[in-house]
mmCIF file as Biopython writes it, N, C-alpha, C and O atoms, coordinates in Angstrom:
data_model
#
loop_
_atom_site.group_PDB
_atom_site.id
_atom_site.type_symbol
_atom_site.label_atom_id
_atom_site.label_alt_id
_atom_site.label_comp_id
_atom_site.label_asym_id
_atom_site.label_entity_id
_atom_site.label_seq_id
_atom_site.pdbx_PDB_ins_code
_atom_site.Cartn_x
_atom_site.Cartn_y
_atom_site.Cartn_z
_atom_site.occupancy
_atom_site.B_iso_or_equiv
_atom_site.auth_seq_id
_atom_site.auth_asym_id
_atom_site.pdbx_PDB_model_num
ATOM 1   N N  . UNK A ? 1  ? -4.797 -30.836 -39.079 1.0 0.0 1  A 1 
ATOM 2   C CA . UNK A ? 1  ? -5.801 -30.093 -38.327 1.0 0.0 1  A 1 
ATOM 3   C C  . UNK A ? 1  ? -5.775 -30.494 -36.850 1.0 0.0 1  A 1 
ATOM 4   O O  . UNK A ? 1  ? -5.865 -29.641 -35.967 1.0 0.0 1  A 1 
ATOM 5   N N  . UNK A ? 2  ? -5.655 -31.766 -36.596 1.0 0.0 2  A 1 
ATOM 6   C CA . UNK A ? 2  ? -5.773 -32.079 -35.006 1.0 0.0 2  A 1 
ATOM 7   C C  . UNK A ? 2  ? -4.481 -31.793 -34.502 1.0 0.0 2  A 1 
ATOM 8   O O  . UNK A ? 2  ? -4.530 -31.828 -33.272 1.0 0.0 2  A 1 
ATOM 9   N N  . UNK A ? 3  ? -3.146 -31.478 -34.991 1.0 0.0 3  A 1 
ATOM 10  C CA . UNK A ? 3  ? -2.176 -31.378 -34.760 1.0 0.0 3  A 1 
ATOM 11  C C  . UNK A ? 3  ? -2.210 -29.571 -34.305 1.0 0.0 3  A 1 
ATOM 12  O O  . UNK A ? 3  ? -1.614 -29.163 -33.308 1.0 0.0 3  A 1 
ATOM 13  N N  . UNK A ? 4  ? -3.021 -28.639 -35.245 1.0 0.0 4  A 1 
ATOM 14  C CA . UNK A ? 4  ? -3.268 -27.157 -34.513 1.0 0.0 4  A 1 
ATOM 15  C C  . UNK A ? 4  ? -4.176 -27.385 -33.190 1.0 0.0 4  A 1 
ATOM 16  O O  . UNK A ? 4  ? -4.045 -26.885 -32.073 1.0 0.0 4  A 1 
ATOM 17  N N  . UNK A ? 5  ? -4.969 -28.141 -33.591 1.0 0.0 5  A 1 
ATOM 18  C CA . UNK A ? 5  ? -6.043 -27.952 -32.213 1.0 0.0 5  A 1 
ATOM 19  C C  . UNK A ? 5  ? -4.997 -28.373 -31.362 1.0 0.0 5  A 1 
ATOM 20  O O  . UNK A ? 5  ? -4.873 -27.429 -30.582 1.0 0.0 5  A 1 
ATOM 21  N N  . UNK A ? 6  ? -4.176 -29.236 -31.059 1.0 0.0 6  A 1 
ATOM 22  C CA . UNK A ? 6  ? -3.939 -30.220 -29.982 1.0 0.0 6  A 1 
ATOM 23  C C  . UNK A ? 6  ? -2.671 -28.569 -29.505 1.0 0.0 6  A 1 
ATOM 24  O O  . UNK A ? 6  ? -2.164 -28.602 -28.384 1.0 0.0 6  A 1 
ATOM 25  N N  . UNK A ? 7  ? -2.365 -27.448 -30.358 1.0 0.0 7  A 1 
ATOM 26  C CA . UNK A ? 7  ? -1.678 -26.820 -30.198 1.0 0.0 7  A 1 
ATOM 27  C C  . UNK A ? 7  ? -2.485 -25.488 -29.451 1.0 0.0 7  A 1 
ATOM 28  O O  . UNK A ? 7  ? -1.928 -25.142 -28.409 1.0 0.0 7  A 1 
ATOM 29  N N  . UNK A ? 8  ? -3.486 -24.835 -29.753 1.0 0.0 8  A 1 
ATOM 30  C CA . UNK A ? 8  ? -4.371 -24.390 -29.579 1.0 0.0 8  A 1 
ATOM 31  C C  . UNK A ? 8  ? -5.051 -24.893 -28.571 1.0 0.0 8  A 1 
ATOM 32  O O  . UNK A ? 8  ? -6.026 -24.232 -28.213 1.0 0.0 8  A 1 
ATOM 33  N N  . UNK A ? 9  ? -4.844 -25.774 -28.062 1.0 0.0 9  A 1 
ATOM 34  C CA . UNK A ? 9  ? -5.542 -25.979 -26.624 1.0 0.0 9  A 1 
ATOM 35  C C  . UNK A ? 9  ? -4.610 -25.821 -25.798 1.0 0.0 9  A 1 
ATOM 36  O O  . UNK A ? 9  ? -4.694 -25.039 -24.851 1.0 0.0 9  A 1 
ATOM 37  N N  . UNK A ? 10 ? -3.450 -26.649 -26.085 1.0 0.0 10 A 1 
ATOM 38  C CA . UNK A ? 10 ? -2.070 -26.098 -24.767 1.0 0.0 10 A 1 
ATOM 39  C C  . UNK A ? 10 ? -1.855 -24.805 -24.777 1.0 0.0 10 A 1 
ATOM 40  O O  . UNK A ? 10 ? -1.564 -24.429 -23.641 1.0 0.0 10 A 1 
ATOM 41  N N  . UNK A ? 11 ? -1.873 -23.471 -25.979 1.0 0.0 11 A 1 
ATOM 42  C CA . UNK A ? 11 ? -1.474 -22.390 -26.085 1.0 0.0 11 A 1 
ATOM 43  C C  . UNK A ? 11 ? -2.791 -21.888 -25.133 1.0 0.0 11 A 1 
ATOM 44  O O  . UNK A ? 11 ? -2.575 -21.053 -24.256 1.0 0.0 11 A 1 
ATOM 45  N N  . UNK A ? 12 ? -4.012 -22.365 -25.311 1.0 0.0 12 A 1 
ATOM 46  C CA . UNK A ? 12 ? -5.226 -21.979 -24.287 1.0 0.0 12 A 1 
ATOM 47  C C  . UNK A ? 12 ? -4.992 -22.484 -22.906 1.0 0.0 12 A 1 
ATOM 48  O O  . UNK A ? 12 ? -5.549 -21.889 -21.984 1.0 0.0 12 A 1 
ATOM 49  N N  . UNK A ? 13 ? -4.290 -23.436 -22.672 1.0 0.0 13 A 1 
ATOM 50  C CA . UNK A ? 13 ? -4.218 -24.018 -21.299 1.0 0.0 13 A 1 
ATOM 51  C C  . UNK A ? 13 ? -3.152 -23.131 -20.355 1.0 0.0 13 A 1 
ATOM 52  O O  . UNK A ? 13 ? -3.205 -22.894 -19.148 1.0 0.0 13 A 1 
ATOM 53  N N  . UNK A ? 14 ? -1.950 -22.646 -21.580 1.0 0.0 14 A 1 
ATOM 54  C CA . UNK A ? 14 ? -0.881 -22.030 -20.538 1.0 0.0 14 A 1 
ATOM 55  C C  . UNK A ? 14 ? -1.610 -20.787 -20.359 1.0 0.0 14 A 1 
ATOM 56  O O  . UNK A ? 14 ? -1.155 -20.193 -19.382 1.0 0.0 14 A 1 
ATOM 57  N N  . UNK A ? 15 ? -2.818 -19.991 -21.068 1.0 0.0 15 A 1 
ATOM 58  C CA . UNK A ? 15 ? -2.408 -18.435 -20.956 1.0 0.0 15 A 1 
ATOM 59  C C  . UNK A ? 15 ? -3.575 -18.251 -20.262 1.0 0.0 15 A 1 
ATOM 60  O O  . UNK A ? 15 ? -3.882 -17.091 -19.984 1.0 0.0 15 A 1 
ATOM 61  N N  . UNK A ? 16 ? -4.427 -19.323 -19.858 1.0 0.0 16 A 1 
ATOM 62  C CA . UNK A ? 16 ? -5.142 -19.616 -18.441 1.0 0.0 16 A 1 
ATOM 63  C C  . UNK A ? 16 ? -4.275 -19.613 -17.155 1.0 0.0 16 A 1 
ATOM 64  O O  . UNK A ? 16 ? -4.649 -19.047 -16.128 1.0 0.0 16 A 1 
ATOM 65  N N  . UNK A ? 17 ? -3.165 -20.236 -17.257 1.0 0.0 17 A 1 
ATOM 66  C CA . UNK A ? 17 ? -2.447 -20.375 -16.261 1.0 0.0 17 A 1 
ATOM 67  C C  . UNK A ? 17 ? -2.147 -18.983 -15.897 1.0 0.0 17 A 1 
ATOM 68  O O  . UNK A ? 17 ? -2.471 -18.385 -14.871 1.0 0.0 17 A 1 
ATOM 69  N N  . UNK A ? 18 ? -1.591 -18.640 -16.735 1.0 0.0 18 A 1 
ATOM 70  C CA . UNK A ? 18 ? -0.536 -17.420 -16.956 1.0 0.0 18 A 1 
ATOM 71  C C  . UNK A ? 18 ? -1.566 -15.601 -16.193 1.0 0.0 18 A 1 
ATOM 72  O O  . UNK A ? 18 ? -1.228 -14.590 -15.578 1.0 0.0 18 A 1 
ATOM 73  N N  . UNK A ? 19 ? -2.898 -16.199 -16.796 1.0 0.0 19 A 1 
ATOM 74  C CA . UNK A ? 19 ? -4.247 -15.047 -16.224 1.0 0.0 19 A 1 
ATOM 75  C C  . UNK A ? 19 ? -4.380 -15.558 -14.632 1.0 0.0 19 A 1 
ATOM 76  O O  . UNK A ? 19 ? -4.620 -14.803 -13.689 1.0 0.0 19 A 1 
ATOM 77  N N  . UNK A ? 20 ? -4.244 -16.505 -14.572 1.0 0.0 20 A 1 
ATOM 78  C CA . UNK A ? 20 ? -4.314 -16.767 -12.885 1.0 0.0 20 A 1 
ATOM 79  C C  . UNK A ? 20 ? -3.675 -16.274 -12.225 1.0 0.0 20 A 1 
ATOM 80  O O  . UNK A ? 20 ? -4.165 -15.623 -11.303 1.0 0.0 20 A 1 
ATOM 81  N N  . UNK A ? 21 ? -1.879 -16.384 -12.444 1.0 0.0 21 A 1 
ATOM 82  C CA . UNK A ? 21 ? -0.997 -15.940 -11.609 1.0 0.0 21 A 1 
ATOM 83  C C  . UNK A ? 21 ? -0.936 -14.358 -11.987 1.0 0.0 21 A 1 
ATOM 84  O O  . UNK A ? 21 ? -0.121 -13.698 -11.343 1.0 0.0 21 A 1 
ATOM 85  N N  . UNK A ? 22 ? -1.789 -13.621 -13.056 1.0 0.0 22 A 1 
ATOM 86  C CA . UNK A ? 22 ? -1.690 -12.097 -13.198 1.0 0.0 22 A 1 
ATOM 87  C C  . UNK A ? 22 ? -2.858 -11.711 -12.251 1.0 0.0 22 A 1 
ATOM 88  O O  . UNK A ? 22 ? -2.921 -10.558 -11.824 1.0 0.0 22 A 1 
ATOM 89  N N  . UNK A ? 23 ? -3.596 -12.452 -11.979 1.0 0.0 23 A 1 
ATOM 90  C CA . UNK A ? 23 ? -4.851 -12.022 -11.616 1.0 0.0 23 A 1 
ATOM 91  C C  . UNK A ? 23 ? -4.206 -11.782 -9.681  1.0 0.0 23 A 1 
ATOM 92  O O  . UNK A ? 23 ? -4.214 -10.822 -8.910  1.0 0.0 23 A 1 
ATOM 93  N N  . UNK A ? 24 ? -3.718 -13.248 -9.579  1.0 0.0 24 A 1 
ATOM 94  C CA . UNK A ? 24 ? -3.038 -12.929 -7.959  1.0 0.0 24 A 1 
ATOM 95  C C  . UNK A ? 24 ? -2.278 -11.799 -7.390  1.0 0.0 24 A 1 
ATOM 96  O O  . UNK A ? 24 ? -2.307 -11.295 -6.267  1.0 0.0 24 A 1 
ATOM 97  N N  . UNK A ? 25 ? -1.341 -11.428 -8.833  1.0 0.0 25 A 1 
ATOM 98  C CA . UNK A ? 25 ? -0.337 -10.470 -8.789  1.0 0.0 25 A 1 
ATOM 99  C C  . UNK A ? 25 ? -1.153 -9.056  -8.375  1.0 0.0 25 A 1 
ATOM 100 O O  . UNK A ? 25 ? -0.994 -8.281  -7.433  1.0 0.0 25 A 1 
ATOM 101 N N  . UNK A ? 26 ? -2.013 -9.068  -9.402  1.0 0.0 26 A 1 
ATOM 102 C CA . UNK A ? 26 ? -3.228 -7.682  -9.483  1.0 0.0 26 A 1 
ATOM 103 C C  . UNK A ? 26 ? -3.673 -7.661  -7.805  1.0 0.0 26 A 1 
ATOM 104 O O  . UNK A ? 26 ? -3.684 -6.543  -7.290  1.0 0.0 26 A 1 
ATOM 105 N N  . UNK A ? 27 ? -3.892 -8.367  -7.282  1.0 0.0 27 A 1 
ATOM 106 C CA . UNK A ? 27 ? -4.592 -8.280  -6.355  1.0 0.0 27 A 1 
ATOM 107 C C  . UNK A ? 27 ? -3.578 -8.132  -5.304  1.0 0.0 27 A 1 
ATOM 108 O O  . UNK A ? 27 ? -3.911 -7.275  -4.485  1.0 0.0 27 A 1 
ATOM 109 N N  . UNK A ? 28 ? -2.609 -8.609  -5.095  1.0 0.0 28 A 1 
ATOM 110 C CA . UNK A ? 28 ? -1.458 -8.095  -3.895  1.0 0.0 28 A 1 
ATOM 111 C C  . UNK A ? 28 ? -0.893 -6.645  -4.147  1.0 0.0 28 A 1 
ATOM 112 O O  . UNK A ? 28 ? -0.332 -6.010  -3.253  1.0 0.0 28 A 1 
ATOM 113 N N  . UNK A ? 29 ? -1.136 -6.020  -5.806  1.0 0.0 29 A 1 
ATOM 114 C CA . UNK A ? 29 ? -0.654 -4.645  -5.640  1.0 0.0 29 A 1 
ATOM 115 C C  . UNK A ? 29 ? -1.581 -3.955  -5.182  1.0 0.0 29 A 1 
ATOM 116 O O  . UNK A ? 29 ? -1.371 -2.872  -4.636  1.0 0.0 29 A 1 
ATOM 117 N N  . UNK A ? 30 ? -2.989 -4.572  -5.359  1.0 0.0 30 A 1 
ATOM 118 C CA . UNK A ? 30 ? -4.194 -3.900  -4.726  1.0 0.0 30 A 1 
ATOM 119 C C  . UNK A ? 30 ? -3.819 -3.556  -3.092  1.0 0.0 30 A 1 
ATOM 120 O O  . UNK A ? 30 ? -3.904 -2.417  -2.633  1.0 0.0 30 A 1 
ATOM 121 N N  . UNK A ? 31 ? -3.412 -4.684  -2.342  1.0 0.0 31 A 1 
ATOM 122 C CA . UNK A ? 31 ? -3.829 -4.724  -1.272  1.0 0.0 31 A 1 
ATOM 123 C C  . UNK A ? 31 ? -2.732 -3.558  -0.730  1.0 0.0 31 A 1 
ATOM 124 O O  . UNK A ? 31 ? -2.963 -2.602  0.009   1.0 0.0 31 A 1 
ATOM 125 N N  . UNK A ? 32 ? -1.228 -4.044  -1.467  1.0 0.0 32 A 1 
ATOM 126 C CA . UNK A ? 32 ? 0.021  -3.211  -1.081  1.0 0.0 32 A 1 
ATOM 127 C C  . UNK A ? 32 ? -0.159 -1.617  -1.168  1.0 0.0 32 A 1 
ATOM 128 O O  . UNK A ? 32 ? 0.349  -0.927  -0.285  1.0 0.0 32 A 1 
ATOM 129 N N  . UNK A ? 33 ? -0.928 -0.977  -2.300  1.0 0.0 33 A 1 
ATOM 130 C CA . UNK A ? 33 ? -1.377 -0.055  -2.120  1.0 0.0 33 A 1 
ATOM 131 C C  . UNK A ? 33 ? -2.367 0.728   -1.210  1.0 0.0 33 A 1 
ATOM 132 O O  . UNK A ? 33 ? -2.298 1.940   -1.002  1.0 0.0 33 A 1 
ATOM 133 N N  . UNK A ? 34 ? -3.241 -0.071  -0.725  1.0 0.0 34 A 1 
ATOM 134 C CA . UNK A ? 34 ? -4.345 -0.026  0.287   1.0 0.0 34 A 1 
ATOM 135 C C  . UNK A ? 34 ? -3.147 0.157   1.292   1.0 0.0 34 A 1 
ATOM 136 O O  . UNK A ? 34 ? -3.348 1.177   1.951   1.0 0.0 34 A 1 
ATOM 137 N N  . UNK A ? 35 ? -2.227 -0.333  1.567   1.0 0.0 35 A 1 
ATOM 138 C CA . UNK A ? 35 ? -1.301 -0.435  2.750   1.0 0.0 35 A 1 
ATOM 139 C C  . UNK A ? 35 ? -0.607 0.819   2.953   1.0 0.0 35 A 1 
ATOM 140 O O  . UNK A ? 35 ? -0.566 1.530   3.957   1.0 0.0 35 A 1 
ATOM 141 N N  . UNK A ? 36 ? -0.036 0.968   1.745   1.0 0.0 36 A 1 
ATOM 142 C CA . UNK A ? 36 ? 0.720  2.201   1.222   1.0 0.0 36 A 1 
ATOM 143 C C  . UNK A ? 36 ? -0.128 3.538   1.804   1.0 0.0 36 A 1 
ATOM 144 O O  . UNK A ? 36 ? 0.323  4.408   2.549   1.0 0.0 36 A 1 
ATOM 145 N N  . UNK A ? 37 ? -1.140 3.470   1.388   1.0 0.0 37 A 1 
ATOM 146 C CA . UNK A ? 37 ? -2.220 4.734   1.345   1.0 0.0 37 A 1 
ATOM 147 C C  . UNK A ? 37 ? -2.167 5.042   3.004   1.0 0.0 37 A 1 
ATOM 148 O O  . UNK A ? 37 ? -1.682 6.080   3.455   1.0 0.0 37 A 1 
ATOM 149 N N  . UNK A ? 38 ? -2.722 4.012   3.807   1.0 0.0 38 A 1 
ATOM 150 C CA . UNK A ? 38 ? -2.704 3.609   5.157   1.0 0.0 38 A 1 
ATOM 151 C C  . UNK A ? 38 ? -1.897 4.312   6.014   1.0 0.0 38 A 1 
ATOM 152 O O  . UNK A ? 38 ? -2.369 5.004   6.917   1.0 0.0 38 A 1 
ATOM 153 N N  . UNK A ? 39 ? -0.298 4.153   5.737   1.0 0.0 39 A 1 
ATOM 154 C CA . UNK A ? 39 ? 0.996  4.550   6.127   1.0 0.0 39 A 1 
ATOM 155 C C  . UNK A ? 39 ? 0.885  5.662   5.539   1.0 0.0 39 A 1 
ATOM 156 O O  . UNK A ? 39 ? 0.518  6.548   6.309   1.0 0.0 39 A 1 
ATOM 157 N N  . UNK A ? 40 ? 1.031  5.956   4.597   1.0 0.0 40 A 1 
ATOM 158 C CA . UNK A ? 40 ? 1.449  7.566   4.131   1.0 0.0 40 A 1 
ATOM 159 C C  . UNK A ? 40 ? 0.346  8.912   4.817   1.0 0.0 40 A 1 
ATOM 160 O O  . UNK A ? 40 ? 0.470  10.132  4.711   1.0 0.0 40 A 1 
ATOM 161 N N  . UNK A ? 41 ? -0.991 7.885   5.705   1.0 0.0 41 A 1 
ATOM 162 C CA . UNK A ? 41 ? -1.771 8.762   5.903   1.0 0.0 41 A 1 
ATOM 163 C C  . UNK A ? 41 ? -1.485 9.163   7.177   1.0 0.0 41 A 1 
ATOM 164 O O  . UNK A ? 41 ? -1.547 10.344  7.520   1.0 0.0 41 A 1 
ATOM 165 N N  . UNK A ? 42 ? -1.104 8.059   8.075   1.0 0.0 42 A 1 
ATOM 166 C CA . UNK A ? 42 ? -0.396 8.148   8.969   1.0 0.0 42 A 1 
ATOM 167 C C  . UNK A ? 42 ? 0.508  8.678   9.622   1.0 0.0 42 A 1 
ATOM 168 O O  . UNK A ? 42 ? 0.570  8.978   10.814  1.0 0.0 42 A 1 
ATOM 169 N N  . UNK A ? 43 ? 1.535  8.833   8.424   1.0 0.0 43 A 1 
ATOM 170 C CA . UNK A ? 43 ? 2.699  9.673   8.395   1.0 0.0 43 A 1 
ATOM 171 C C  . UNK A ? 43 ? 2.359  11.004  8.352   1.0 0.0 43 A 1 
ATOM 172 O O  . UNK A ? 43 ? 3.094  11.789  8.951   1.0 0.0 43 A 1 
ATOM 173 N N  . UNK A ? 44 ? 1.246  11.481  7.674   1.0 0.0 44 A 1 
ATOM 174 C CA . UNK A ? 44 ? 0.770  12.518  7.774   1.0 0.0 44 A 1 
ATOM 175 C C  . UNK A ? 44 ? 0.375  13.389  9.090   1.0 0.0 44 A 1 
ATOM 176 O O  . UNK A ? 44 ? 0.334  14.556  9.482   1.0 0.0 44 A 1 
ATOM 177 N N  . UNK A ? 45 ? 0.199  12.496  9.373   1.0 0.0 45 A 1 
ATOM 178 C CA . UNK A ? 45 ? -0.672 12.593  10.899  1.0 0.0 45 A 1 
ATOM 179 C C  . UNK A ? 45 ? 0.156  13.021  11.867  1.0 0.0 45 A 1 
ATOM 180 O O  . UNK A ? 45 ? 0.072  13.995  12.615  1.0 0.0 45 A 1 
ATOM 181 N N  . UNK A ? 46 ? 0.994  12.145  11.759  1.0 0.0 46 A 1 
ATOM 182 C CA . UNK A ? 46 ? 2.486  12.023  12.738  1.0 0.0 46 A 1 
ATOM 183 C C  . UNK A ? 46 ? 3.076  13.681  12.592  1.0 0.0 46 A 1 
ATOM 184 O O  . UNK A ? 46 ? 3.007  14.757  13.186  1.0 0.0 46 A 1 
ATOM 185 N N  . UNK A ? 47 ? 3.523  13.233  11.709  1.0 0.0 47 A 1 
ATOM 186 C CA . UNK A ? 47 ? 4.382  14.627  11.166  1.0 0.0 47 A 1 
ATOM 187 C C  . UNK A ? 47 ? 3.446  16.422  11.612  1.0 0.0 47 A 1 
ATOM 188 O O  . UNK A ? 47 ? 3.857  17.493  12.058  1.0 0.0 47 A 1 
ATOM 189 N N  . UNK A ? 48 ? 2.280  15.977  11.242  1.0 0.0 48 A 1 
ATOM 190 C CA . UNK A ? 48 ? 1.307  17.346  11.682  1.0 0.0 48 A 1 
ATOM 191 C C  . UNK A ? 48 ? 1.593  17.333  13.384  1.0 0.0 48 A 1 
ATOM 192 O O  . UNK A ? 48 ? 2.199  18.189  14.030  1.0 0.0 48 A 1 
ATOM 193 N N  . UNK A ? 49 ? 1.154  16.469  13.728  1.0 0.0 49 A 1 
ATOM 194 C CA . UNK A ? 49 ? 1.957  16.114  15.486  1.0 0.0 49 A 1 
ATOM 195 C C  . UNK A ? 49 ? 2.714  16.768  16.020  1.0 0.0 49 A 1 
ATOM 196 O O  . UNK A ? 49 ? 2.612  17.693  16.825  1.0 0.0 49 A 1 
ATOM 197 N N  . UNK A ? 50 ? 4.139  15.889  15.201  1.0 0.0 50 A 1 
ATOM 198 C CA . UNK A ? 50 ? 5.505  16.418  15.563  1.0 0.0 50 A 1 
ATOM 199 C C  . UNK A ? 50 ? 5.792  18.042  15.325  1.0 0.0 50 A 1 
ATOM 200 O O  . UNK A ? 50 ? 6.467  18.842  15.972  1.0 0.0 50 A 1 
ATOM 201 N N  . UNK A ? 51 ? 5.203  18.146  14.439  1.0 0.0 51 A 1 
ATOM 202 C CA . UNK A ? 51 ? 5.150  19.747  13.979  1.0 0.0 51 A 1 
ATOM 203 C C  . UNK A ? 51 ? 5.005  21.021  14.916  1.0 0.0 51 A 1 
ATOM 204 O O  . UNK A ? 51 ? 5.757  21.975  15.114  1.0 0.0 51 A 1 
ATOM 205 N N  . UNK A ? 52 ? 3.433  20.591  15.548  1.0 0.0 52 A 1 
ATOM 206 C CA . UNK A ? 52 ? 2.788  21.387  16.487  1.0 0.0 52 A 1 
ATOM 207 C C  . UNK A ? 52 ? 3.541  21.188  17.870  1.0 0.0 52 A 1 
ATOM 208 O O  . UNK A ? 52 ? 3.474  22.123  18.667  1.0 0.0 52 A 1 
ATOM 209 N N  . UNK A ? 53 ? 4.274  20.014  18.235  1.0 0.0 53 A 1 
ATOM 210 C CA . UNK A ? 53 ? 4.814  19.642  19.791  1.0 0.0 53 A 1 
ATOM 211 C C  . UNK A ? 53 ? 5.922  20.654  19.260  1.0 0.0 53 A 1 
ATOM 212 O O  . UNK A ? 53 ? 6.139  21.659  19.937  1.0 0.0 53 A 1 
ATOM 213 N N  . UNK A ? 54 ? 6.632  20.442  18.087  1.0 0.0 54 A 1 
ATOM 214 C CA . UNK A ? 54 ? 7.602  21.259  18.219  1.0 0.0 54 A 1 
ATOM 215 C C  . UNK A ? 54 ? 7.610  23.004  18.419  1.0 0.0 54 A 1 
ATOM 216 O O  . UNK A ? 54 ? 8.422  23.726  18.998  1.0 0.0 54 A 1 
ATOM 217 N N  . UNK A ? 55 ? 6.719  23.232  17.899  1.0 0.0 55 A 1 
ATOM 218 C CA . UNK A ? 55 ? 5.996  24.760  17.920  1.0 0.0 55 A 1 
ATOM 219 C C  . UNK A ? 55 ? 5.438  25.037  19.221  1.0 0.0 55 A 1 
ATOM 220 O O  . UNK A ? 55 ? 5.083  26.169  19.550  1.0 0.0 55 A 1 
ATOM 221 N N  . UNK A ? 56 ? 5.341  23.869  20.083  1.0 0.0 56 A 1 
ATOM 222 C CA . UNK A ? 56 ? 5.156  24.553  21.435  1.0 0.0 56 A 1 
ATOM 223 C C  . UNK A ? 56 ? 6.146  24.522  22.400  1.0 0.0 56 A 1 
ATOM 224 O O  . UNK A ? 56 ? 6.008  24.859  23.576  1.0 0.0 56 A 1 
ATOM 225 N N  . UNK A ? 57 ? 7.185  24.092  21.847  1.0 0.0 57 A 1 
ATOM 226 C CA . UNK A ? 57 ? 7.998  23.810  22.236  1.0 0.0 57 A 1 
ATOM 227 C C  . UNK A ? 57 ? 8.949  25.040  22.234  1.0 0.0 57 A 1 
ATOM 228 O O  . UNK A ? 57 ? 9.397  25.460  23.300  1.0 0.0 57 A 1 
ATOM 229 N N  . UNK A ? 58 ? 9.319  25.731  20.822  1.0 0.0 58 A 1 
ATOM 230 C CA . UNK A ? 58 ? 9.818  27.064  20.807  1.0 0.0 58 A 1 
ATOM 231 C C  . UNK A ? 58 ? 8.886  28.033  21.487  1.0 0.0 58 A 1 
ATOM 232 O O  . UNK A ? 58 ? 9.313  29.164  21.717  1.0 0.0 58 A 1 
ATOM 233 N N  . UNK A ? 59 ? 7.832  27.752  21.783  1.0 0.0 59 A 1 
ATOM 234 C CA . UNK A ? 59 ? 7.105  28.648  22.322  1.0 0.0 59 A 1 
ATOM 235 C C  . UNK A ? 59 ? 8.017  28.909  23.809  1.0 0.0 59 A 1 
ATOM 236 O O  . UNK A ? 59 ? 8.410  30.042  24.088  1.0 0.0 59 A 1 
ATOM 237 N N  . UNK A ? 60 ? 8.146  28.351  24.233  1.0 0.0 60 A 1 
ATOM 238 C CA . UNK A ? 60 ? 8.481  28.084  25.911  1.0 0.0 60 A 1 
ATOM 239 C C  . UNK A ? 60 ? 7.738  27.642  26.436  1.0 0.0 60 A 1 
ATOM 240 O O  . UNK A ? 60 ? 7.509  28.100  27.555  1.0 0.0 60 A 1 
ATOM 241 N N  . UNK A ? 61 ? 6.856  26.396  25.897  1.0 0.0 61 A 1 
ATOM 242 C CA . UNK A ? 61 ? 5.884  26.368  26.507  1.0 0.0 61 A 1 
ATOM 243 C C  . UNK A ? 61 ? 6.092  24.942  27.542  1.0 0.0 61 A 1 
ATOM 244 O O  . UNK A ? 61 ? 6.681  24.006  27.002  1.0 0.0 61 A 1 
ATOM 245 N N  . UNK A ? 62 ? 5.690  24.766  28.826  1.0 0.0 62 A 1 
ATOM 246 C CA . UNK A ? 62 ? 6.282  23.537  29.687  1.0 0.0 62 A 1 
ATOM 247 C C  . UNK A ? 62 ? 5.992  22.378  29.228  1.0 0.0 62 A 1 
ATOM 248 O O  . UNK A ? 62 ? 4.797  22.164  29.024  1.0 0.0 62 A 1 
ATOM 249 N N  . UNK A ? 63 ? 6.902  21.374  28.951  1.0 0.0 63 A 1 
ATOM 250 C CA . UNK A ? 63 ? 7.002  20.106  28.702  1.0 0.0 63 A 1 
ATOM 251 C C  . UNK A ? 63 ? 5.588  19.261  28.891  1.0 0.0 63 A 1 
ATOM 252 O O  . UNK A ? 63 ? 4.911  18.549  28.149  1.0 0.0 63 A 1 
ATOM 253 N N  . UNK A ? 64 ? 5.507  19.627  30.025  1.0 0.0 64 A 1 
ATOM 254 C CA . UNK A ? 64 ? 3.796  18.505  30.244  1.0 0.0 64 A 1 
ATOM 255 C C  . UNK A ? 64 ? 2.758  19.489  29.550  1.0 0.0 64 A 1 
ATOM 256 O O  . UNK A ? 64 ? 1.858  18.673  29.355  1.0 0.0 64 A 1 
ATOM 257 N N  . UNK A ? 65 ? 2.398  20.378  29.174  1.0 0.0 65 A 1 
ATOM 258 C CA . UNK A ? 65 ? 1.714  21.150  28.426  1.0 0.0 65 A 1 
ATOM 259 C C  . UNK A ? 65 ? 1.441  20.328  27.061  1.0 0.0 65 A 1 
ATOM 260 O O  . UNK A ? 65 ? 0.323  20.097  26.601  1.0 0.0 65 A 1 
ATOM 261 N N  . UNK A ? 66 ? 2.987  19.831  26.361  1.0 0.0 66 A 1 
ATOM 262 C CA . UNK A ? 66 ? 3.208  19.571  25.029  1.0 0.0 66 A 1 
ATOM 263 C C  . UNK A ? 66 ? 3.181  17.687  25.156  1.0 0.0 66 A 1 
ATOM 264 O O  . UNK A ? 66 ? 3.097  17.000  24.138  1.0 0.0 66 A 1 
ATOM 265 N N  . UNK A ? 67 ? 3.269  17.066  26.584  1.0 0.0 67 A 1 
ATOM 266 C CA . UNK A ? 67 ? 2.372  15.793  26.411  1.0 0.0 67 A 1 
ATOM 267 C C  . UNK A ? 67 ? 0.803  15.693  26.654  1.0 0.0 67 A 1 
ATOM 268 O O  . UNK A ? 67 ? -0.035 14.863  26.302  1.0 0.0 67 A 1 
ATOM 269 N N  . UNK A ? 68 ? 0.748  16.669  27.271  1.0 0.0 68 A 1 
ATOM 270 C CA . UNK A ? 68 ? -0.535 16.614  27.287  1.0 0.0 68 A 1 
ATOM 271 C C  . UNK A ? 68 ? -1.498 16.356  25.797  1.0 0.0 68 A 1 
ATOM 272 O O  . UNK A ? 68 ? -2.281 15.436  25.559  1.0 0.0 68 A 1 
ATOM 273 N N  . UNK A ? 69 ? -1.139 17.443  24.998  1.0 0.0 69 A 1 
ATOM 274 C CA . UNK A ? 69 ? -1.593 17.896  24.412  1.0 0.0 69 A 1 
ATOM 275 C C  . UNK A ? 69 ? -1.844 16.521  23.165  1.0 0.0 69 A 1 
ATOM 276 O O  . UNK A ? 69 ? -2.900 16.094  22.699  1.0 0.0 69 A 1 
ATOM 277 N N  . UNK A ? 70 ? -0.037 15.983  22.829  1.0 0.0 70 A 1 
ATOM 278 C CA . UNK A ? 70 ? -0.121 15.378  22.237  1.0 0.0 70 A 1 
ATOM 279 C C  . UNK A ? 70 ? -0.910 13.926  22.332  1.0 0.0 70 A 1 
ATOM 280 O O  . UNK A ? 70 ? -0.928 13.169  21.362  1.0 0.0 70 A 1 
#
């Protein structure tokens, strides 16, 4: 019997360990995603930008018009 417990406590000790370093993991994909979201919204942004400079651009429209703007 003391020979399970003494087993049963290390099998409890590693998968404490083991929830710690999942718990860290959990939380850097948290943040990486928060990051992700960030950038991709960005990119969004950009791209709507680049889009419209370019559209004034076929327009004929004058160069400082299309910094301005942007």
């Amino acid at each position: 019997m003391e020979q399970r417990a003494l087993e049963a406590e290390s099998q409890l000790l590693k998968s404490q360990d083991d929830l710690e370093r999942f718990q860290q993991f959990e939380k850097e994909v948290k943040e990486k995603n928060l990051l992700i979201g960030k950038l991709r919204h960005e990119a969004v942004t950009l791209n709507d930008h680049l889009t419209k400079a370019l559209r004034m651009l076929k327009k004929g429209s004058a160069s400082e018009n299309v910094d301005k703007y942007v």
